[in-house]
N, C-alpha and C positions, 0 to 999 in steps of 0.2 A: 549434564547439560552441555549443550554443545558452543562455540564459541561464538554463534548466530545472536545468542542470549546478549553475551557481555557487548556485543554489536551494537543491540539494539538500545542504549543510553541515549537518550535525545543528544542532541548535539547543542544545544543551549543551558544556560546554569540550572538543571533539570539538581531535584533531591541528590539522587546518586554520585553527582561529582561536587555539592556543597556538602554534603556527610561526609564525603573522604578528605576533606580539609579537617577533620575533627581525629583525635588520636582514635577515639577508639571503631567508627565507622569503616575505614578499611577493613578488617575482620568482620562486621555484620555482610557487608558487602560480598565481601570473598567466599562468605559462606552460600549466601544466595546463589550465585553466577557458579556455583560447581556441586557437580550430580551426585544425586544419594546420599543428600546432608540431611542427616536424621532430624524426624518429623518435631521435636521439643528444641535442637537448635535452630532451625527455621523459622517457628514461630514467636523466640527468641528475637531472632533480626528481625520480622518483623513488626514487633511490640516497639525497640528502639528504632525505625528507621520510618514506619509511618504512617507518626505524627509530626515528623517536618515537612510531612507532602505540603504543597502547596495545595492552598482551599479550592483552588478553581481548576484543579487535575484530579477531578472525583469522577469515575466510572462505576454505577450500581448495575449488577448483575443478577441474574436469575435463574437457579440451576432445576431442570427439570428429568427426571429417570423411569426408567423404571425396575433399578436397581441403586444400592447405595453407592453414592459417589460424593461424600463428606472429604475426600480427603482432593479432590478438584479445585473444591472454593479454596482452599491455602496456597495451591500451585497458582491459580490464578492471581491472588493476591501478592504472591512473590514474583508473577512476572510484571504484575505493577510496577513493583517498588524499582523493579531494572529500568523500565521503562519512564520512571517518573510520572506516576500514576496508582492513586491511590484507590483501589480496586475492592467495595462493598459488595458483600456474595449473599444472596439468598435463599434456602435450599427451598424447593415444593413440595409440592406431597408426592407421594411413590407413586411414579404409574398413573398421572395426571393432567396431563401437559393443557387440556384447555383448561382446565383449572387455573393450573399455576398463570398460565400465561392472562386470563383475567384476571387474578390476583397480584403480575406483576404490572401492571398497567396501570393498575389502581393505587400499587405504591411509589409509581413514577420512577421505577427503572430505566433502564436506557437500553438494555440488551439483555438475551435471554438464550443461555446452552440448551443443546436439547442431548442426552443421551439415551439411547436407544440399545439395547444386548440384544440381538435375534434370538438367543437361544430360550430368553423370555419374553417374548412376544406371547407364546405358549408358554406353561409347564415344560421344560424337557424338550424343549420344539426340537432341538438337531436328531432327539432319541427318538421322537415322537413320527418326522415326517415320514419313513418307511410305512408306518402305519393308518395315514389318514386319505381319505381319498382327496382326487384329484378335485373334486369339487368343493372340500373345505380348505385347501390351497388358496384355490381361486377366491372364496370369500375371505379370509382373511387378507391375501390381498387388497381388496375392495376395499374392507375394514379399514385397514392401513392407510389405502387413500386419501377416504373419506374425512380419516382423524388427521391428515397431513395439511389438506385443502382447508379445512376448520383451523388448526392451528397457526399456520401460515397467514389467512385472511386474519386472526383476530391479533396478530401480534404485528401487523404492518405499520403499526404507531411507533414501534420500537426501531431503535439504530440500527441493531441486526440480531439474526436470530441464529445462531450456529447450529447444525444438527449433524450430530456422527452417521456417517455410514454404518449399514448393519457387515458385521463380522463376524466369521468363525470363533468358538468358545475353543477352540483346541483338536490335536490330533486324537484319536481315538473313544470320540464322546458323539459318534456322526452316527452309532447305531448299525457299523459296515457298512452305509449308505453315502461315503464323502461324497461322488460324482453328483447324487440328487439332493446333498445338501448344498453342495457348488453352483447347483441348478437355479434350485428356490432363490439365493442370495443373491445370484447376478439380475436376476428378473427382476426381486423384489425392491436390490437396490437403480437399477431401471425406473421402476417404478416411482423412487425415491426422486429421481432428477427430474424427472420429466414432471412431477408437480414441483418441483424447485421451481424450474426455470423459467415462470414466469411471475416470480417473485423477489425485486429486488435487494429487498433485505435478508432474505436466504442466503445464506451461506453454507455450502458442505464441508465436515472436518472427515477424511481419508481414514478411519478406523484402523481399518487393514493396514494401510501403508505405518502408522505407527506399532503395530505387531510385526509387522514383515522390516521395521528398522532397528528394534529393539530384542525381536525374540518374543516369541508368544508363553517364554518359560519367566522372563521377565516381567510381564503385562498381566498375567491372568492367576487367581490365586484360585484352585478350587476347593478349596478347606473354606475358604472363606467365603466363597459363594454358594457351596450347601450349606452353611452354618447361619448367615445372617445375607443373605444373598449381594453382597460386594464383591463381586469377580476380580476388581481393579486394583493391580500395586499403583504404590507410590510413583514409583517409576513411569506406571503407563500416564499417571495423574497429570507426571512432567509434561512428557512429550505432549498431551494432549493440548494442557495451557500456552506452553511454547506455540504450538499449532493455530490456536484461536489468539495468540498476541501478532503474529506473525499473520496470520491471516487481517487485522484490523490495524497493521503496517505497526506496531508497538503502542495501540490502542491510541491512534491517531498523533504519534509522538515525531514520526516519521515520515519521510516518501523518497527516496534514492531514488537518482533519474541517472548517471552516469556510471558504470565499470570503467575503472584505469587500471590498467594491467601492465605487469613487467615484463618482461619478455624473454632473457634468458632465464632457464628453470624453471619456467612458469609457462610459458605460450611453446616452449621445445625444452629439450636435455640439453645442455652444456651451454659454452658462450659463442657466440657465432663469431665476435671478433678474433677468437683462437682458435676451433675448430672451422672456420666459414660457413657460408651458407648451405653446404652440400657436406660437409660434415656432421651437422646438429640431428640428434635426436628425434625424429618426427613422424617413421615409419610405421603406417597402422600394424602392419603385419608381423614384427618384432616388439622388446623387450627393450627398456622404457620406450621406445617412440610414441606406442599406440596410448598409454596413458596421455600426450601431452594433444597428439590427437584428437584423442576424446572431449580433451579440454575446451579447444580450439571448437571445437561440435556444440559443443555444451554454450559456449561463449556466442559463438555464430545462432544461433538459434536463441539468444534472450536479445540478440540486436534484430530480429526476426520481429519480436514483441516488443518491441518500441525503446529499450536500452540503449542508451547512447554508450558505445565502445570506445575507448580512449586508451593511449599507450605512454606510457612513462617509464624511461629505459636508461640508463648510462652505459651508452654504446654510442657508436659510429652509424647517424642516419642510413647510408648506404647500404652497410651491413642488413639492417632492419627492412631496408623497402626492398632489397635484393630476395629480400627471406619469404616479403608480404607476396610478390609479385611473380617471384617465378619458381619459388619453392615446389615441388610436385607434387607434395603432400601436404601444403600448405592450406587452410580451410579458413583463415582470416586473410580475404585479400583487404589492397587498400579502400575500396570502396566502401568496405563495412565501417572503415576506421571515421569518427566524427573529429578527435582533437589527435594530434602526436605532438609530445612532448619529449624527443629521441636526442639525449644531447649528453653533457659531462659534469651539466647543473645538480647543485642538490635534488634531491625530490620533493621537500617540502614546495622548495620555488616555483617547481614545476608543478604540482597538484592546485599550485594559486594562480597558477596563467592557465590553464584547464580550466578552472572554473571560473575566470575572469573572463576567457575568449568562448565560454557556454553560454555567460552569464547568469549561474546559477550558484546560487551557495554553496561553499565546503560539506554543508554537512547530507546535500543530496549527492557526495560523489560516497563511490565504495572501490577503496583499492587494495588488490592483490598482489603479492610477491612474494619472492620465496628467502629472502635475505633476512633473518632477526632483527639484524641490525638497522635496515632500512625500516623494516613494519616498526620499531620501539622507537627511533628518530620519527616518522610522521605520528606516530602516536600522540608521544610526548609535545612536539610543537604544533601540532595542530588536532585537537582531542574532536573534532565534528567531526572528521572523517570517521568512515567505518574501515575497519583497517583488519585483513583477514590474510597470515600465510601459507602461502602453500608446505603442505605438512614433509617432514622428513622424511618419512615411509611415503613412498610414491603408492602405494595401496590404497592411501589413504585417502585420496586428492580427488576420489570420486566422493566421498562423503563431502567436503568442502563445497565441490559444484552446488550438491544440493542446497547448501547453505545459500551459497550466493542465488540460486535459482529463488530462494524462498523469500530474500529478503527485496528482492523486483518483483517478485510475480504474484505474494502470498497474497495480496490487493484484487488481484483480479487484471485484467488486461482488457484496452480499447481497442476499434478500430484506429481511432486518432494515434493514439498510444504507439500502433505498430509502425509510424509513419515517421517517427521522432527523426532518426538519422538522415532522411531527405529533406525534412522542413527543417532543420540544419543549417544544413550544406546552404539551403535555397538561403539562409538568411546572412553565412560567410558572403554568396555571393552577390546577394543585395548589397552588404556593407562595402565590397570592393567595387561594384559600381558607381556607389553616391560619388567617391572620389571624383569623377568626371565633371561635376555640376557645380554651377555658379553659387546655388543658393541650395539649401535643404528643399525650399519649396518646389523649386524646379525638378528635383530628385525624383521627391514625391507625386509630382505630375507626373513623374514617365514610368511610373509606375502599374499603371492600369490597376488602382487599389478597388477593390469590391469586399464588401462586406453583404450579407444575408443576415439579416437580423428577425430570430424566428421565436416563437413565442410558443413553450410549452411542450417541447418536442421531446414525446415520451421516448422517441429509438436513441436518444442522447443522453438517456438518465443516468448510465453509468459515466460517462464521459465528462459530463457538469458536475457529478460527486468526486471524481478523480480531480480536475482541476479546484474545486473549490476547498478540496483533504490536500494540495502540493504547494498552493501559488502564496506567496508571501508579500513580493516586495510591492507589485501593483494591488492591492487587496487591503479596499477602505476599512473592513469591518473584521478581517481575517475569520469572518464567522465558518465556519467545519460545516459539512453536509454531506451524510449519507445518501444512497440510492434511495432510500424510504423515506429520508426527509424531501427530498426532492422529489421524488412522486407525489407525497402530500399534497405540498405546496401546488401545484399542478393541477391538483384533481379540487386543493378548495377555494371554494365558489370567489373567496374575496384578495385572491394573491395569484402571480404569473413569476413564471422562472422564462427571461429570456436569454438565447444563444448566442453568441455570435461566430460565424464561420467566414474565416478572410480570404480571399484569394489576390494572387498580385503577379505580373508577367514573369516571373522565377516561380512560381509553382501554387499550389492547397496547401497553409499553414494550417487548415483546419479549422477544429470547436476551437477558439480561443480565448473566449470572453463571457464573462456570466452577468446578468443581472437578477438579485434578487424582488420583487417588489412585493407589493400588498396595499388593500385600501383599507382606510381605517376611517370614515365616513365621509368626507369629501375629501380626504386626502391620501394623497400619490406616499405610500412611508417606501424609501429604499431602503433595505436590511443588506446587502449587500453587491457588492460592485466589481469583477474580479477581472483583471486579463494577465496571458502568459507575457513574460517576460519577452520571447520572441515578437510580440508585433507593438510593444510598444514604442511610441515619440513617431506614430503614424497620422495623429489624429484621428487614430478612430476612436482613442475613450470621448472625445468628443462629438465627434461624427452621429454616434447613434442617439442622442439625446431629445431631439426634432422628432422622432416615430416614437419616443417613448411617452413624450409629456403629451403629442397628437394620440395616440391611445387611452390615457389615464384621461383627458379630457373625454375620448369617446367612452370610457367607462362612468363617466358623473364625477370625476376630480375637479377640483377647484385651486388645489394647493398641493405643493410639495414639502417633505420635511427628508432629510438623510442627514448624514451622521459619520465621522471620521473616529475609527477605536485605536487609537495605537499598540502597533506589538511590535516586535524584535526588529522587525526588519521595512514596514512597510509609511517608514520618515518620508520617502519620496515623493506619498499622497497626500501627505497632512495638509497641503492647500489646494487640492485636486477639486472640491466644488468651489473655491474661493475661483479657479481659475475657470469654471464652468460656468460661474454669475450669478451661484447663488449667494444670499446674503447671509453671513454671521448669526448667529443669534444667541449662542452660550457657549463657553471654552471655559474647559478645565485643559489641567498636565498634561491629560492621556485622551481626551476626547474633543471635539468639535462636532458642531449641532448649527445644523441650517433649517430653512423654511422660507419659505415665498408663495406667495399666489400662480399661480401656474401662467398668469394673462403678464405678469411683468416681468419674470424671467425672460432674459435676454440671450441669447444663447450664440457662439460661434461657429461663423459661416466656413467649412469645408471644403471646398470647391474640387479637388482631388479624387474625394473619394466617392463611389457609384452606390448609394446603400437600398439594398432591394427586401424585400419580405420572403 
């Protein structure tokens, strides 16, 4: 298992770091987070590890095949317990997927695997296709479809649905025929996408790419798949679960928005304050350069997709912007860069003013460096980060990429998303212009604030599920929502998912703002209320309220009811409709409960901001 795994530990008092307060948890622990721990001490850790899960980090699963894959639900289950999630597996019947998938619906699962072997789609198919015509190709194709479009449509109830690409079973099993068994598979996994893609709880898991990272001698057992048809080692079982935790961000544990990166040994070879900026490491064309290179590639291209890139260095600024700026080989200039942190401060100091000057939590940064001693000092005093070194063997430093690539991307990616690094900057540069002005309100008038407030907008479904799986600290009900849940909500007759998209004379902050609603007979109920950190103390959680309660009235509301949940982080709002004008009506510890007639809500006037439909 790769060190992606031991990453993936929530960054709050999650199972995993309240069992390593206990003598004997460290060992169940150590055994989980490291590869090829035999299958009875596995199951071992976890029998003691959980039943401390917390009740309300229950994920039920649903494993569909059509080959034995018994030994998944355990991997999956173990990448629970890292993750601080306590992971119920379901097997179906062989070779049945709308079966199962109505029979997990019906036992109110949450998510459902799909694994697929091409080489039994058929009997023998790889041995088989040299000998069938082109027209029973084509119908199974069709077949395949048909069974994807059915399974896909009846499991849209579900959180998500993962499905393996179809793969190769091995070298010399293709019948002499690899080119045309190469053929059939690109097609058919073609095929495969192209009914995905218009499915938001689909999800695809890379087959291939987990034989082509492990070894296809590793992954595929054929003793055991003529004997009781299980093709799959343990091993490939890992990778796969790792794949599908990583894919659903540590089964909703997670969301990292920033990379902070070190810079000597890591962004080049050597130290720039000794060799200078024309001495360093960095040459595509030779030996180490083109690894740090590659890096810099690898790095520029997740800020590409929405990554905020940040630099924490103990070095000489000059040194570093001399590097960013005119280096010739250089592929991070400064404009990718969001935060720089280039000084002689500790690191821990510096990874708390990054995420203070983001305004986002410690535990959405992930930082890289190549020093032991630096990765085990931010470890140790600050355990949220994700905390990854770059390896000794420079060989190795391309496997690493992928990690860090998996643990930003393994979600899925926005338009919004790609834009992260300019709506930024746009909001540095808003915060140094307020300085000018008399009053905050005055600010905000020169602001030309606009809001769009759009009702049910299916081209934003991923982008409302991304924000409503990240946003913490403005977020009444911190309620989670998949792509599927949010289409639901959308498509039934008696609930609306509204957007909102801000713009202001520094730039498009984008989707920023969710509301959830629903009517429950004459009344308006809001399930949830969410906006980025980036545009709030604008008045627009305000601002939009006037088009809301003027719609729930045009829908036959009479009344409103919403609801403050508290969790880790989002203390800020616990008087958010107190300050809105709705009235009180019940309070416990952790919750607050409003209600009012829709005609006495009182609501505050805006005058700043332009809110259009």
């Amino acid at each position: 298992m790769s060190d992606t795994l031991q990453a993936q530990r929530p960054a709050t008092d999650t199972p995993a770091d309240t069992l390593a307060s206990t003598p004997a948890a460290p060992d169940w622990l150590a055994l989980l987070r490291s590869p090829g721990t035999p299958l009875a001490r596995t199951l071992a850790a976890l029998q003691a590890l959980e039943p401390q899960l917390p009740a309300d980090r229950l994920l039920r699963l649903g494993l569909s095949a059509n080959v034995s894959i018994d030994l998944l639900g355990t991997q999956l289950r173990r990448q629970g317990v890292l993750c601080g999630t306590r992971v119920v597996v379901q097997t179906g019947q062989h070779d049945d997927p709308v079966g199962d998938a109505e029979r997990f619906l019906a036992a109110g699962l949450h998510g459902m695997v799909w694994v697929q072997l091409f080489d039994n789609l058929l009997p023998a198919l790889e041995l088989q296709l040299p000998l069938l015509p082109a027209a029973q190709v084509d119908a199974l194709e069709a077949d395949l479809r048909a069974r994807w479009r059915l399974v896909f449509s009846r499991t849209a109830a579900l959180r998500h649905l993962h499905v393996t690409t179809l793969h190769r079973l091995g070298e010399g099993v293709d019948g002499g025929s690899p080119d045309l068994v190469d053929t059939v598979l690109a097609r058919f996994n073609a095929a495969l996408r192209d009914e995905a893609a218009g499915h938001a709880h689909v999800r695809l898991v890379d087959s291939s790419a987990i034989l082509r990272q492990l070894g296809a001698g590793a992954c595929l057992d054929m003793r055991f798949y003529l004997r009781h048809t299980a093709p799959y080692t343990a091993r490939f079982a890992e990778g796969l679960a790792e794949r599908i935790s990583l894919a659903t961000r540590g089964f909703h544990s997670r969301f990292h928005k920033a990379l902070v990166l070190d810079c000597d040994n890591t962004l080049w070879g050597g130290i720039v304050g000794e060799d200078g900026p024309q001495g360093i490491q960095l040459d595509p064309h030779s030996h180490p350069g083109r690894v740090y290179w590659r890096a810099q590639l690898a790095f520029a291209a997740l800020e590409q997709q929405g990554v905020l890139l940040c630099l924490c260095s103990k070095n000489n600024p000059a040194d570093v912007e001399e590097v960013l700026a005119r280096h010739p080989h250089a592929v991070l200039r400064p404009a990718l860069i969001t935060q720089s942190q280039v000084n002689w401060d500790d690191k821990v100091r510096n990874l708390r003013a990054i995420a203070t000057n983001l305004g986002i939590g410690l535990d959405s940064l992930v930082f890289v460096d190549d020093s032991p001693f630096e990765c085990e000092a931010v470890r140790q005093a600050l355990p949220e980060v994700t905390v990854l070194q770059v390896p000794a063997t420079l060989s190795d430093y391309p496997q690493l990429l992928q990690q860090v690539q998996a643990l930003f991307l393994a979600g899925g990616v926005t338009a919004d998303s790609r834009a992260k690094t300019a709506q930024y900057r746009q909001r540095q540069a808003a915060a140094e212009a307020s300085a000018g002005f008399a009053t905050h309100e005055d600010y905000l008038a020169s602001l030309d604030l606009r809001v769009r407030l759009t009702r049910n907008d299916s081209a934003s479904i991923a982008r409302i599920s991304e924000l409503s799986l990240k946003s913490n600290q403005f977020n009444l009900t911190t309620l989670r929502q998949t792509p599927a849940e949010i289409q639901q909500r959308m498509q039934d007759g008696t609930g609306a998912v509204y957007s909102l998209h801000v713009t202001d004379r520094f730039g498009d902050a984008g989707l920023t703002g969710v509301v959830l609603v629903r009517r429950d007979g004459p009344i308006l109920v809001v399930d949830a209320f969410l906006m980025s950190c980036r545009v709030i103390g604008r008045g627009i959680e305000f601002a939009i309220w006037p088009q809301l309660l003027a719609d729930a009235r045009a829908q036959g509301c009479t009344a409103i009811a919403a609801h403050w949940q508290r969790s880790a982080k989002n203390a800020q709002v616990e008087d958010f409709y107190d300050r809105l004008g709705l009235p009180l009506v019940a309070a416990q510890a952790d919750t607050r409960h409003y209600a009012a007639p829709l005609d006495s809500v009182q609501l505050r006037s805006i005058p700043w901001i332009t809110l259009s439909p």
